[in-house]
ZAGUTI-172172 format. One record per residue (C-alpha): residue in three letters; x, y, z. Coordinates in nm, 2 decimals. Layout:
<pts>
<pt><type>ALA</type><xx>X</xx><yy>Y</yy><zz>Z</zz></pt>
...
</pts>
This chain:
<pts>
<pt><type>UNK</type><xx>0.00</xx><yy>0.00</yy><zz>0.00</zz></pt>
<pt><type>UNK</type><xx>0.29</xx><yy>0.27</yy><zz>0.11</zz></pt>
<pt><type>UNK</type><xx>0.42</xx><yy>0.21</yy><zz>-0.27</zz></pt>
<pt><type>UNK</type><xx>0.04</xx><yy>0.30</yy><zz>-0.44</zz></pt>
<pt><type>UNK</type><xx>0.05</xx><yy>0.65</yy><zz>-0.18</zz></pt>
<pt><type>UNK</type><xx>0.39</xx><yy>0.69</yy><zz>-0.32</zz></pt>
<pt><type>UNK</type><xx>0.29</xx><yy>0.68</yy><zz>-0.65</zz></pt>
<pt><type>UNK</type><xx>0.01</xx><yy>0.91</yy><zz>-0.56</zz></pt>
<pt><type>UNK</type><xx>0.29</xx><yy>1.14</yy><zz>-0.39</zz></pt>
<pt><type>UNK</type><xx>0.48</xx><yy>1.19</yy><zz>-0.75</zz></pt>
<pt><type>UNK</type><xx>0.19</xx><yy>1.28</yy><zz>-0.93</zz></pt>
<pt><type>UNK</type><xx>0.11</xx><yy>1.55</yy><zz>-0.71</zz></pt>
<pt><type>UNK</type><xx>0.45</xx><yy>1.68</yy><zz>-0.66</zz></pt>
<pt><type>UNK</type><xx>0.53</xx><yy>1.68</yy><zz>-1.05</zz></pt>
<pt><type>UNK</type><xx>0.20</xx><yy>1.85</yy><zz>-1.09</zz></pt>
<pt><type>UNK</type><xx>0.24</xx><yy>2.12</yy><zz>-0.76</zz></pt>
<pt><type>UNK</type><xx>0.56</xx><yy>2.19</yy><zz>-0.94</zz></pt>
<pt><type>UNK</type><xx>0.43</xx><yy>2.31</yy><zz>-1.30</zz></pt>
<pt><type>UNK</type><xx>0.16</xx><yy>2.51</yy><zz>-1.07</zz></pt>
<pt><type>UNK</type><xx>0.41</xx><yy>2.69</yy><zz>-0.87</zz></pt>
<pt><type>UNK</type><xx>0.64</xx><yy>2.70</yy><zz>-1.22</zz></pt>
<pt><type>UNK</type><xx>0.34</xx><yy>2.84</yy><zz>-1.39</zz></pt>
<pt><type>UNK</type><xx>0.24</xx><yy>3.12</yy><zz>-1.10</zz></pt>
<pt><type>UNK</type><xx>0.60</xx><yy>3.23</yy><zz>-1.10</zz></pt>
<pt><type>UNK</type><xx>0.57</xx><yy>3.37</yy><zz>-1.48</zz></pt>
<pt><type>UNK</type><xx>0.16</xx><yy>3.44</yy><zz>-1.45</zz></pt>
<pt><type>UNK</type><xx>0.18</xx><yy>3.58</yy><zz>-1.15</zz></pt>
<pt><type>UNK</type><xx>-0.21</xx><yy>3.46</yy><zz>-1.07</zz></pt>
<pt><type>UNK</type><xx>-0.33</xx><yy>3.43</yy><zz>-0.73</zz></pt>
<pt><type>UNK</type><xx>-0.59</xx><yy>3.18</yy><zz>-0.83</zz></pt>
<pt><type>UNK</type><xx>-0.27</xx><yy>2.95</yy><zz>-0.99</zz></pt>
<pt><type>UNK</type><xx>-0.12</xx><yy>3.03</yy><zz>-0.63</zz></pt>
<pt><type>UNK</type><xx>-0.39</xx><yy>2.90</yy><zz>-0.47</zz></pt>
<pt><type>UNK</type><xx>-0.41</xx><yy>2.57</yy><zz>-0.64</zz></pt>
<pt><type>UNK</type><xx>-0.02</xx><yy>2.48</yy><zz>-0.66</zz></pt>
<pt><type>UNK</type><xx>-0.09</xx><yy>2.51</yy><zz>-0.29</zz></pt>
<pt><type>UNK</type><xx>-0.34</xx><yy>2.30</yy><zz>-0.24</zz></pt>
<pt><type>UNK</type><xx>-0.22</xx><yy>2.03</yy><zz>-0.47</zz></pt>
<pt><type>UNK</type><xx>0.15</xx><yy>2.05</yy><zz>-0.31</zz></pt>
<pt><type>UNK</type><xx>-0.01</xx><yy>2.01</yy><zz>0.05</zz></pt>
<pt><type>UNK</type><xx>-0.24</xx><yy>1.75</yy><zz>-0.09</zz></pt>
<pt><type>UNK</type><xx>0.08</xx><yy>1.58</yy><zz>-0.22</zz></pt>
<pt><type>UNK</type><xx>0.22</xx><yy>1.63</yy><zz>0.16</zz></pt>
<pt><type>UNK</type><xx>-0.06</xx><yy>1.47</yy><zz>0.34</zz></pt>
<pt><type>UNK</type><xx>-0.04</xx><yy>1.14</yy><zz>0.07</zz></pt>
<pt><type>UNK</type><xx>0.36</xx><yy>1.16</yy><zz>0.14</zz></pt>
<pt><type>UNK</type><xx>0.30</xx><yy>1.18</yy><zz>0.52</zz></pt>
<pt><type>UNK</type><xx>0.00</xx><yy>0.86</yy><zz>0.51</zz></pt>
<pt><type>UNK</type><xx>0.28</xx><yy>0.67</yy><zz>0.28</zz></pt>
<pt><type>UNK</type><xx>0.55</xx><yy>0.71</yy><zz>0.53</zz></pt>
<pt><type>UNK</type><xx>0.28</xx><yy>0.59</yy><zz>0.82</zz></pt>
<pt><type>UNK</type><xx>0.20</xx><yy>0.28</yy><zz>0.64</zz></pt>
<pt><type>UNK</type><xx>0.54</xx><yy>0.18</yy><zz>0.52</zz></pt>
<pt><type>UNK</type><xx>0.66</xx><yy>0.22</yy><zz>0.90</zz></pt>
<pt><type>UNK</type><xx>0.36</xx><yy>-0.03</yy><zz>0.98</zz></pt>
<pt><type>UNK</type><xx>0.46</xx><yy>-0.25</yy><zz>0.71</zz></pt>
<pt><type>UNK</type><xx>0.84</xx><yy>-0.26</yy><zz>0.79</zz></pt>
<pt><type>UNK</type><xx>0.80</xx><yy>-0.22</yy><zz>1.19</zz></pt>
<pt><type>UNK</type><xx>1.08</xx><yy>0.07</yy><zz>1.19</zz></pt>
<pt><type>UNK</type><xx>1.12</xx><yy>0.42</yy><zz>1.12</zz></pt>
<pt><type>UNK</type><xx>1.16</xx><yy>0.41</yy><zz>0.70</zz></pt>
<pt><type>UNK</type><xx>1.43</xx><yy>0.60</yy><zz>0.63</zz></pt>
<pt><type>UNK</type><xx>1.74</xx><yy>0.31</yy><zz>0.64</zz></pt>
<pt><type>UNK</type><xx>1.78</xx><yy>0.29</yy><zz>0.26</zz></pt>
<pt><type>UNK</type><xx>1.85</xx><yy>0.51</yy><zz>-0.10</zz></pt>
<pt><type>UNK</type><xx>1.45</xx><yy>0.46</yy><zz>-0.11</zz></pt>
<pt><type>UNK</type><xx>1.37</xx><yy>0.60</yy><zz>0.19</zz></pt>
<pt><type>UNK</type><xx>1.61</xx><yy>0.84</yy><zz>0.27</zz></pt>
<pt><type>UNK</type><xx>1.57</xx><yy>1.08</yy><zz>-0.07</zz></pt>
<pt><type>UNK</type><xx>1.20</xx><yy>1.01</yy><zz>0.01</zz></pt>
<pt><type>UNK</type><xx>1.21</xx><yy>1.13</yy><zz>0.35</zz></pt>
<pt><type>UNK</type><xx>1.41</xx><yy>1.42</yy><zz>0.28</zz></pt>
<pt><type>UNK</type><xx>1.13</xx><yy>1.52</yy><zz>0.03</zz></pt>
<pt><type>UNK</type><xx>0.84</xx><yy>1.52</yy><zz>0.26</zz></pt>
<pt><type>UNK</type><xx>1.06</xx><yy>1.71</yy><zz>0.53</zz></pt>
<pt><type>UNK</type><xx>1.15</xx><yy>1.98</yy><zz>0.28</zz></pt>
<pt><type>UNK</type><xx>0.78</xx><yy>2.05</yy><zz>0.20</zz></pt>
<pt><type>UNK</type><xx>0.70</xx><yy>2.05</yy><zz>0.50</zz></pt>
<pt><type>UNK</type><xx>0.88</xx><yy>2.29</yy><zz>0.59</zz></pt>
<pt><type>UNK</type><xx>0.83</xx><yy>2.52</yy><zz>0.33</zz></pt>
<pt><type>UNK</type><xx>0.43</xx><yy>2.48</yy><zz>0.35</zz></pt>
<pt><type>UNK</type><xx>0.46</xx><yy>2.55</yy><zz>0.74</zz></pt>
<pt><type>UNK</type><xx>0.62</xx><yy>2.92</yy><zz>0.59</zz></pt>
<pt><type>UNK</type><xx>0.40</xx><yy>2.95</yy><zz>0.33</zz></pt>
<pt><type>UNK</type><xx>0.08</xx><yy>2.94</yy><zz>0.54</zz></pt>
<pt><type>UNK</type><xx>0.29</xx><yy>3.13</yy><zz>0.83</zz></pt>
<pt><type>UNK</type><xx>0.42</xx><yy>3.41</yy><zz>0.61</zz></pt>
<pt><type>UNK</type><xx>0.24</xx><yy>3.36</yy><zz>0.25</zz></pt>
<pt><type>UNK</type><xx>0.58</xx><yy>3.34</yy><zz>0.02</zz></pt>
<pt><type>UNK</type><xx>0.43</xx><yy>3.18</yy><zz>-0.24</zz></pt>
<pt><type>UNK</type><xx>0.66</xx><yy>3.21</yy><zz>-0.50</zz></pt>
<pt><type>UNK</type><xx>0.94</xx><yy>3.05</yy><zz>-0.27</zz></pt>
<pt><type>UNK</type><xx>0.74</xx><yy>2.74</yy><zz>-0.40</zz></pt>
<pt><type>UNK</type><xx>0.85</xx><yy>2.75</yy><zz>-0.72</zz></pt>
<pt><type>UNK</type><xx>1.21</xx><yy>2.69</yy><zz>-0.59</zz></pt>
<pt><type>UNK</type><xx>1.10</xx><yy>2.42</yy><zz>-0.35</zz></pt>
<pt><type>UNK</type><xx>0.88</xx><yy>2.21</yy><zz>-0.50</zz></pt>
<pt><type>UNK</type><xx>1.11</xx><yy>2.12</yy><zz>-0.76</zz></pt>
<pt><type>UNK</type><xx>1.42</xx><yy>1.98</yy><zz>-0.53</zz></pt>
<pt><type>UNK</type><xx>1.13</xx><yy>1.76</yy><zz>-0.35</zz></pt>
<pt><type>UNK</type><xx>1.01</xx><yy>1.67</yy><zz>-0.67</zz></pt>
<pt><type>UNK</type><xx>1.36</xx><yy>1.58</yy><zz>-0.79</zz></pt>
<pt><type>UNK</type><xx>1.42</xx><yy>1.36</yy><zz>-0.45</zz></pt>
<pt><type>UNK</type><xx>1.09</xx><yy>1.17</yy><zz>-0.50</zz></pt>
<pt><type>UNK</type><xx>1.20</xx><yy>1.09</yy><zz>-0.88</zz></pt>
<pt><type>UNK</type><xx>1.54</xx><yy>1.01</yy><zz>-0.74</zz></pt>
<pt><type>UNK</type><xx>1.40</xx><yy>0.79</yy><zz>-0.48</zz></pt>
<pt><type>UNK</type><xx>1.14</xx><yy>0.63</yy><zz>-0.69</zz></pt>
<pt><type>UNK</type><xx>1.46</xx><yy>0.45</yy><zz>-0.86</zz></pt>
<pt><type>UNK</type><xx>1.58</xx><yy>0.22</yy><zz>-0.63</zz></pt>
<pt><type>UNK</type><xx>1.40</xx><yy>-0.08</yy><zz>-0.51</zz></pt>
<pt><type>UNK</type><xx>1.13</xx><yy>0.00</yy><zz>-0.30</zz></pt>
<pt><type>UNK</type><xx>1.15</xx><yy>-0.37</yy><zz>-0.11</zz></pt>
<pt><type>UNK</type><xx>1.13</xx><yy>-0.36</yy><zz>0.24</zz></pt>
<pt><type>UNK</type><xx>1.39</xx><yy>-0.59</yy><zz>0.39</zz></pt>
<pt><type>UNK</type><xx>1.50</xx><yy>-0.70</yy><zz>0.76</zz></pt>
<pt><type>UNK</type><xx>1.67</xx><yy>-0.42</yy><zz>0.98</zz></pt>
<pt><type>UNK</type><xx>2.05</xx><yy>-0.45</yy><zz>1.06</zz></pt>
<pt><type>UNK</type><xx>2.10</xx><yy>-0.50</yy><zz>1.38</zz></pt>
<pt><type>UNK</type><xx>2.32</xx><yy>-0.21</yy><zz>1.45</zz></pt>
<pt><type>UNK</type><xx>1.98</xx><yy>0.03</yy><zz>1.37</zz></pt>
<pt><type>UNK</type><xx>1.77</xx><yy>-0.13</yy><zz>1.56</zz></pt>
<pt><type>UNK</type><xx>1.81</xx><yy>0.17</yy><zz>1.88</zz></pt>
<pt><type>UNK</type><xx>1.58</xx><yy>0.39</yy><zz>1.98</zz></pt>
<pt><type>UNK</type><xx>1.85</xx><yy>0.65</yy><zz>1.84</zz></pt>
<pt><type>UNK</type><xx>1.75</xx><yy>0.57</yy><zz>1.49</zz></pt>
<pt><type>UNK</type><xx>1.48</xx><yy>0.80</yy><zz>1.49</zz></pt>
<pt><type>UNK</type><xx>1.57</xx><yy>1.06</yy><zz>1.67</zz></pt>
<pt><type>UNK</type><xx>1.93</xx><yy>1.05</yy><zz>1.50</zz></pt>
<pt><type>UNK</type><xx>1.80</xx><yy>1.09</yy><zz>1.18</zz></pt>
<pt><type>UNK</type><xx>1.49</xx><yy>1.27</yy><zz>1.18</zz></pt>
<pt><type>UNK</type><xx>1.71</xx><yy>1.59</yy><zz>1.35</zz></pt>
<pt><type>UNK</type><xx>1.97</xx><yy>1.54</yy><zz>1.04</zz></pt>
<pt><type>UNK</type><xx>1.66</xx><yy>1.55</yy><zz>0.79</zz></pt>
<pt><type>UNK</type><xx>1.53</xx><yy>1.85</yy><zz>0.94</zz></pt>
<pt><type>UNK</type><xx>1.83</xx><yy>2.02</yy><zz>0.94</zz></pt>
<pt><type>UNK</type><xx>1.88</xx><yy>1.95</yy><zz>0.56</zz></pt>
<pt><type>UNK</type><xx>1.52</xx><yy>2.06</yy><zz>0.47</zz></pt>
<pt><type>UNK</type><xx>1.58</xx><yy>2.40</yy><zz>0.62</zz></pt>
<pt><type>UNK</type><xx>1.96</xx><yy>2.42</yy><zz>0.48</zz></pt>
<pt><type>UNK</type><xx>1.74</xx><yy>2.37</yy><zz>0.17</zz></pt>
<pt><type>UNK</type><xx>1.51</xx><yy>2.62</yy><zz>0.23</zz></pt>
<pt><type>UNK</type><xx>1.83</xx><yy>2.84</yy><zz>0.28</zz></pt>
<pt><type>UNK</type><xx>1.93</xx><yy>2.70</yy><zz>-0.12</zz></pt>
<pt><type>UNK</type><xx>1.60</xx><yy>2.81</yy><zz>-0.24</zz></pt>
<pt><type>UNK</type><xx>1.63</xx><yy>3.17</yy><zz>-0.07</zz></pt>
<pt><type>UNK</type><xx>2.00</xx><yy>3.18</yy><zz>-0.20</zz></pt>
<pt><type>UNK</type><xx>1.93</xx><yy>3.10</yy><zz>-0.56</zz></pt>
<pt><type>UNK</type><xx>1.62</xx><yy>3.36</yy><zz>-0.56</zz></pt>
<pt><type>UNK</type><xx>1.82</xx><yy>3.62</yy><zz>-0.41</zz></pt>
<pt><type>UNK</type><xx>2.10</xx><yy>3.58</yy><zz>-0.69</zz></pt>
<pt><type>UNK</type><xx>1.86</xx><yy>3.63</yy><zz>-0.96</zz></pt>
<pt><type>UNK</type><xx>1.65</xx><yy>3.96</yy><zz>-0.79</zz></pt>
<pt><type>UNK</type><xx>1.98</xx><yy>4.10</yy><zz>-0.73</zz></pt>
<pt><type>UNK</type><xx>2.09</xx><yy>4.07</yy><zz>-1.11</zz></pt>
<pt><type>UNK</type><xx>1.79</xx><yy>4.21</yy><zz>-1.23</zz></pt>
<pt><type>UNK</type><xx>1.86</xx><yy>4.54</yy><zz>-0.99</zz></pt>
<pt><type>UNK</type><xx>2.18</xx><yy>4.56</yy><zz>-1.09</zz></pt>
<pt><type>UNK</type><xx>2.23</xx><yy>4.50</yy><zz>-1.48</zz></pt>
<pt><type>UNK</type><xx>1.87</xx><yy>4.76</yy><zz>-1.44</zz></pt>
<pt><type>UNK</type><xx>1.67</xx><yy>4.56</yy><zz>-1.66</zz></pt>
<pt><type>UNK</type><xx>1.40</xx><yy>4.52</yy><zz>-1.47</zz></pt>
<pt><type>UNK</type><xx>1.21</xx><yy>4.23</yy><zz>-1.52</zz></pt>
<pt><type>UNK</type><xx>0.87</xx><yy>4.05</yy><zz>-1.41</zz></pt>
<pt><type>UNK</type><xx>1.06</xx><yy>3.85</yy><zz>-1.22</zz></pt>
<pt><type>UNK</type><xx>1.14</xx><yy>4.16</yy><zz>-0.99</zz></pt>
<pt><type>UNK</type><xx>0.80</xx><yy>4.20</yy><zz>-0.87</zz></pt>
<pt><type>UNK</type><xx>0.71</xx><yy>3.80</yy><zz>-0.79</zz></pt>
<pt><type>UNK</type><xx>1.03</xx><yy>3.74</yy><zz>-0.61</zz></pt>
<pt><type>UNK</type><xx>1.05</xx><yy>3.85</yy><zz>-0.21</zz></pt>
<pt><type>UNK</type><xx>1.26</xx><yy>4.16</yy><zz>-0.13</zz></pt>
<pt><type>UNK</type><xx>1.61</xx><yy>4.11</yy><zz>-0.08</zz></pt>
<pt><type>UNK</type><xx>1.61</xx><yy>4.21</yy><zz>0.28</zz></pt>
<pt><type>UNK</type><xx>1.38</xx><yy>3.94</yy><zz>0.31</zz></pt>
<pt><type>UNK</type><xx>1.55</xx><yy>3.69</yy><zz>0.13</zz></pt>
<pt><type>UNK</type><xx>1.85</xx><yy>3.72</yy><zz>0.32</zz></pt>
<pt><type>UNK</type><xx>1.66</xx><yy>3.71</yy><zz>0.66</zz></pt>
<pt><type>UNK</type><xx>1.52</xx><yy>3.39</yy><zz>0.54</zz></pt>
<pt><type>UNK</type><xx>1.87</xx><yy>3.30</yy><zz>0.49</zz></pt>
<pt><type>UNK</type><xx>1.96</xx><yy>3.38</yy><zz>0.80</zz></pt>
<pt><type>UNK</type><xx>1.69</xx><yy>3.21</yy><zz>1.01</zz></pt>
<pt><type>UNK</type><xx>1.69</xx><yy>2.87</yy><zz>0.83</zz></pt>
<pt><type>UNK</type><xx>2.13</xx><yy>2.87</yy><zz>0.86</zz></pt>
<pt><type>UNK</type><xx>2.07</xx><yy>2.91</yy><zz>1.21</zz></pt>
<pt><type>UNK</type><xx>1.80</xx><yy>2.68</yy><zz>1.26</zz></pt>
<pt><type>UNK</type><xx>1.93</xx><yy>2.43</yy><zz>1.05</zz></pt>
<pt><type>UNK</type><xx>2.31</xx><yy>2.43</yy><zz>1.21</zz></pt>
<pt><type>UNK</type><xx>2.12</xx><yy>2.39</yy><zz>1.52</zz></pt>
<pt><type>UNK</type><xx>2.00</xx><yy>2.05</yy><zz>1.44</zz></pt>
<pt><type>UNK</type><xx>2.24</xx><yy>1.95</yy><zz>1.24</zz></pt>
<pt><type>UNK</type><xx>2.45</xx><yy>2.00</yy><zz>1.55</zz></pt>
<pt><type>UNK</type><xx>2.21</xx><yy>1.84</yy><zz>1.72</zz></pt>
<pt><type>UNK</type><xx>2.19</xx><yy>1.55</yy><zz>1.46</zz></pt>
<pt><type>UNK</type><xx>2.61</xx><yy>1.50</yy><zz>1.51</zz></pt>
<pt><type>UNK</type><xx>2.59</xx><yy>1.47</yy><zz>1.92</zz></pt>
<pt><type>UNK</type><xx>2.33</xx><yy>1.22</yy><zz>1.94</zz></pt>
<pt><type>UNK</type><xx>2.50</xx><yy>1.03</yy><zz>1.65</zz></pt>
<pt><type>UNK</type><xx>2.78</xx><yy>1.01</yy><zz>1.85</zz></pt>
<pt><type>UNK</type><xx>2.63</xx><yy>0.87</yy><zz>2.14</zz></pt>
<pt><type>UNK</type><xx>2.44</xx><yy>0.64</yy><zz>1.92</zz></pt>
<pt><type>UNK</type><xx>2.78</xx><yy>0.52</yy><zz>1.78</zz></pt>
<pt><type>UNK</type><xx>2.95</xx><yy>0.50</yy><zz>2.10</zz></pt>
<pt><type>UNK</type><xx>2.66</xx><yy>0.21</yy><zz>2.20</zz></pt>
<pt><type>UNK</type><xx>2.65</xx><yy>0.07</yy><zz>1.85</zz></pt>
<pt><type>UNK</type><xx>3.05</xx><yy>0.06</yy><zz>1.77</zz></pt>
<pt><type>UNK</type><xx>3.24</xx><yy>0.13</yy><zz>2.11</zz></pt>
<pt><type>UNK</type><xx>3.35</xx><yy>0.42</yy><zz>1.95</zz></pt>
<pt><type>UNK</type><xx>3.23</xx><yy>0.81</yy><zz>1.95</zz></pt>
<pt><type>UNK</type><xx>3.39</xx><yy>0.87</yy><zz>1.65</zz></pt>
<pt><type>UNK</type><xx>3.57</xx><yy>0.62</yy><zz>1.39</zz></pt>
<pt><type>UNK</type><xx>3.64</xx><yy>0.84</yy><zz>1.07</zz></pt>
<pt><type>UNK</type><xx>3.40</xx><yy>0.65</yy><zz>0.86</zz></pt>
<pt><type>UNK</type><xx>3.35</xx><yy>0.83</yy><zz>0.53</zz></pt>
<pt><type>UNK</type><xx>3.04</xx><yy>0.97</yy><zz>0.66</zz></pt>
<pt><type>UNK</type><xx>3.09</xx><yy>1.11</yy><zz>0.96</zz></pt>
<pt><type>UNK</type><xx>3.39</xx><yy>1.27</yy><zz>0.81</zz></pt>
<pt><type>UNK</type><xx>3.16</xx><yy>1.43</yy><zz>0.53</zz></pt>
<pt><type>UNK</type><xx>2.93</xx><yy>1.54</yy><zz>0.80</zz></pt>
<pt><type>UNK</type><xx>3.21</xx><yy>1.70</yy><zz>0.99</zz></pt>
<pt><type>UNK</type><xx>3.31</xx><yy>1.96</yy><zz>0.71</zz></pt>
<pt><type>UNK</type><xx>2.95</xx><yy>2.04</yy><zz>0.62</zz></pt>
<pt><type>UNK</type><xx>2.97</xx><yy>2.11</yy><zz>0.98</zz></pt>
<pt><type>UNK</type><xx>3.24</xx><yy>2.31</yy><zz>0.95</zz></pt>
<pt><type>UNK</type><xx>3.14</xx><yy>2.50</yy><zz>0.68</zz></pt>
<pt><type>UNK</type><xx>2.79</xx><yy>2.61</yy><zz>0.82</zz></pt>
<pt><type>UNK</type><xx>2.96</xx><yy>2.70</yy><zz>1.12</zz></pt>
<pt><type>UNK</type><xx>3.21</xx><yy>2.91</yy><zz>0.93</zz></pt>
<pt><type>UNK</type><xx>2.96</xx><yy>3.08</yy><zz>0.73</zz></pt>
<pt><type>UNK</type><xx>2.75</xx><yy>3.15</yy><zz>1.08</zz></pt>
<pt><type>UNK</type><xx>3.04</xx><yy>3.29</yy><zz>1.23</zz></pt>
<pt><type>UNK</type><xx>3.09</xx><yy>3.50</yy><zz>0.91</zz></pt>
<pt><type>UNK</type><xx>2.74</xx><yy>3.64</yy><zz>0.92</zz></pt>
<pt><type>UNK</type><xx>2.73</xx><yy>3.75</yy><zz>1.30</zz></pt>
<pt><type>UNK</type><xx>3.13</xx><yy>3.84</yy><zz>1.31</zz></pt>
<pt><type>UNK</type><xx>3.24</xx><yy>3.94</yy><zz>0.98</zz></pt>
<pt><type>UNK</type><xx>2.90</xx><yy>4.10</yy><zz>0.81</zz></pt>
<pt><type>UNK</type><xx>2.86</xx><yy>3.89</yy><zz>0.54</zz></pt>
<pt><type>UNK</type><xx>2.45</xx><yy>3.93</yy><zz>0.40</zz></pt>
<pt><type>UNK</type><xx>2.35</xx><yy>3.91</yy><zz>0.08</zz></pt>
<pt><type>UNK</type><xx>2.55</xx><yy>3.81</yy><zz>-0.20</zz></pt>
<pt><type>UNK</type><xx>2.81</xx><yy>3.63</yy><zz>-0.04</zz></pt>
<pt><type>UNK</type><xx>2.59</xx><yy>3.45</yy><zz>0.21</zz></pt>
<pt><type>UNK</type><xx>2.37</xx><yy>3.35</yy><zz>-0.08</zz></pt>
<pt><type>UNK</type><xx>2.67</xx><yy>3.19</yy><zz>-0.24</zz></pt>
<pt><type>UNK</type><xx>2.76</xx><yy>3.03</yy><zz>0.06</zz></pt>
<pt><type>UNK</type><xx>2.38</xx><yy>2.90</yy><zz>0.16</zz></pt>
<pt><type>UNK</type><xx>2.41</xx><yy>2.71</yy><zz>-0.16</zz></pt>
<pt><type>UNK</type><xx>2.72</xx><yy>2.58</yy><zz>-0.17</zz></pt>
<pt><type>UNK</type><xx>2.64</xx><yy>2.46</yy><zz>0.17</zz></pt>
<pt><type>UNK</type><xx>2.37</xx><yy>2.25</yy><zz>0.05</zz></pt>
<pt><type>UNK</type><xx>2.54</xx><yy>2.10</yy><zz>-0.22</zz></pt>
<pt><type>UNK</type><xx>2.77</xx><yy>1.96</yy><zz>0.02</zz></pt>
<pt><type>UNK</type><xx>2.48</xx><yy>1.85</yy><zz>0.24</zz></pt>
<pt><type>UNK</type><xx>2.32</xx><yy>1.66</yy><zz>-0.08</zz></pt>
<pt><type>UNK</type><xx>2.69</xx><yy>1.49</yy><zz>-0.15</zz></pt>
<pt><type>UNK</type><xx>2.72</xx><yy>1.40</yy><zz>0.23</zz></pt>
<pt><type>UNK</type><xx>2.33</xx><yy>1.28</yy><zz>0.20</zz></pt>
<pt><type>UNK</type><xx>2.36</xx><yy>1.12</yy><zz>-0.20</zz></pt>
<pt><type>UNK</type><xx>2.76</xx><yy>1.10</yy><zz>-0.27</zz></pt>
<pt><type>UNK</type><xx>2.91</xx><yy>0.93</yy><zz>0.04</zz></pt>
<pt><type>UNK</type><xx>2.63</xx><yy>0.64</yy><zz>0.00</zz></pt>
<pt><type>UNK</type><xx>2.67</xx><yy>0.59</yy><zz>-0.36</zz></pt>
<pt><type>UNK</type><xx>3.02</xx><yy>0.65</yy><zz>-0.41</zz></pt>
<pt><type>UNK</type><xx>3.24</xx><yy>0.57</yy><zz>-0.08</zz></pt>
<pt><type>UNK</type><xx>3.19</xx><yy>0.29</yy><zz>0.19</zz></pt>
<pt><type>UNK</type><xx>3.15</xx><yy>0.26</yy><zz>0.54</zz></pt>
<pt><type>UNK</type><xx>2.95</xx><yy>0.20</yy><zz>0.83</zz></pt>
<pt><type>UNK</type><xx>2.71</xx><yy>0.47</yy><zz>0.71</zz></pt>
<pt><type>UNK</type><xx>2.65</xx><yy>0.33</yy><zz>0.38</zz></pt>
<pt><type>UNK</type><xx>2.27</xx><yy>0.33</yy><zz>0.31</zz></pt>
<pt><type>UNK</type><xx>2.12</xx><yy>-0.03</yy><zz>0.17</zz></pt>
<pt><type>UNK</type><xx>2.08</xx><yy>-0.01</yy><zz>-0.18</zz></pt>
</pts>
């Protein structure tokens, strides 16, 4: 049944994306209105998926290259519906719904078998591990989205060819607050995400830290988000810079989340 929902899921994030697309260069409120409802339609069939897979496998679903882009998905529009109805930025959609919509396709490749639980995940710390690590990536990608979108306002102000882009894009002040809030948020829990997957590897491996691939890649991204945080409340960087650095962030985050599983090996590596 979770794989029917799932399929369900697609549909309506493929179609919430050419809605969103389409009220970016119409500019409609009534297109607004219904890229919204069929994006949060799409969350609620994503959210009863993830329920019924979780009854069907007996543990939280998010242990394989199924799951996780999957998961990561339904975070990340999550978190951009809960500021869309909190501060009406529609057109931030038009950013986010494509990266979920990407993940579900991605996702939707591998095998979507569910298959016994190692034993080193079965801990209580699987959940709470992982689900603060998701979290944190949905909001670094909500920092992407405001990055990308301030890039392009601030080229149309400064080559002055205004476009109609200018007036359906957020102001850059706000842009760059949004950037702010979700780098803080996010290094929060991905902070957050690092201690208790320590502790969880001290129980699983005798060991708070063993340089496995992953961890490693988890460390820099860490690194660089705090770098770029410091930068921000020390040094002044806004705007431009920060936007750079938001999305460079989260490509980093998407190799430490894709890369390291399908490229390297290690105790981290995700089942195919």
């Amino acid at each position: 049944m979770n794989t029917l929902f799932f399929k369900i899921v697609l549909v309506f994030y493929l179609a919430g994306t050419f809605s969103y697309l389409l009220y970016l260069f119409k500019q409609k409120p009534r297109i607004s209105k219904v890229a919204t409802i069929i994006l949060t339609s799409g969350f609620v069939f994503h959210t009863i998926s993830l329920i019924v897979r979780y009854f069907e496998a007996g543990y939280t679903p998010i242990t394989n290259l199924y799951e996780a882009p999957s998961f990561l998905a339904w975070a990340i529009v999550g978190v951009y519906l809960f500021i869309q109805f909190k501060y009406r930025i529609t057109s931030l959609g038009s950013f986010i719904s494509p990266v979920a919509s990407i993940l579900t396709l991605l996702s939707s490749a591998f095998s979507e078998e569910i298959g016994p639980l190692s034993p080193v995940l079965r801990s209580f710390w699987l959940p709470i591990h992982v689900i603060l690590a998701f979290l944190g990536d949905a909001i670094f990608a909500l920092a992407f989205c405001a990055g990308v979108m301030y890039l392009i306002q601030e080229h149309q102000i400064k080559s002055k060819k205004i476009g109609s882009f200018y007036h359906r894009l957020p102001s850059l002040k706000l842009l760059d607050d949004i950037n702010h809030y979700s780098l803080t948020i996010g290094f929060l829990l991905l902070t957050m995400a690092m201690v208790t997957g320590s502790i969880w590897a001290r129980h699983a491996w005798g060991a708070f830290w063993s340089w496995d691939a992953k961890q490693v890649w988890s460390l820099l991204t860490w690194v660089f988000y705090a770098a770029l945080l410091h930068g921000r409340i020390n040094i002044g960087w806004r705007g431009r810079v920060a936007a750079i650095f938001a999305i460079l962030g989260f490509l980093a985050v998407m190799f430490s989340f894709l890369g390291v599983n399908t490229l390297l090996s290690g105790l981290h590596t995700y089942d195919r």
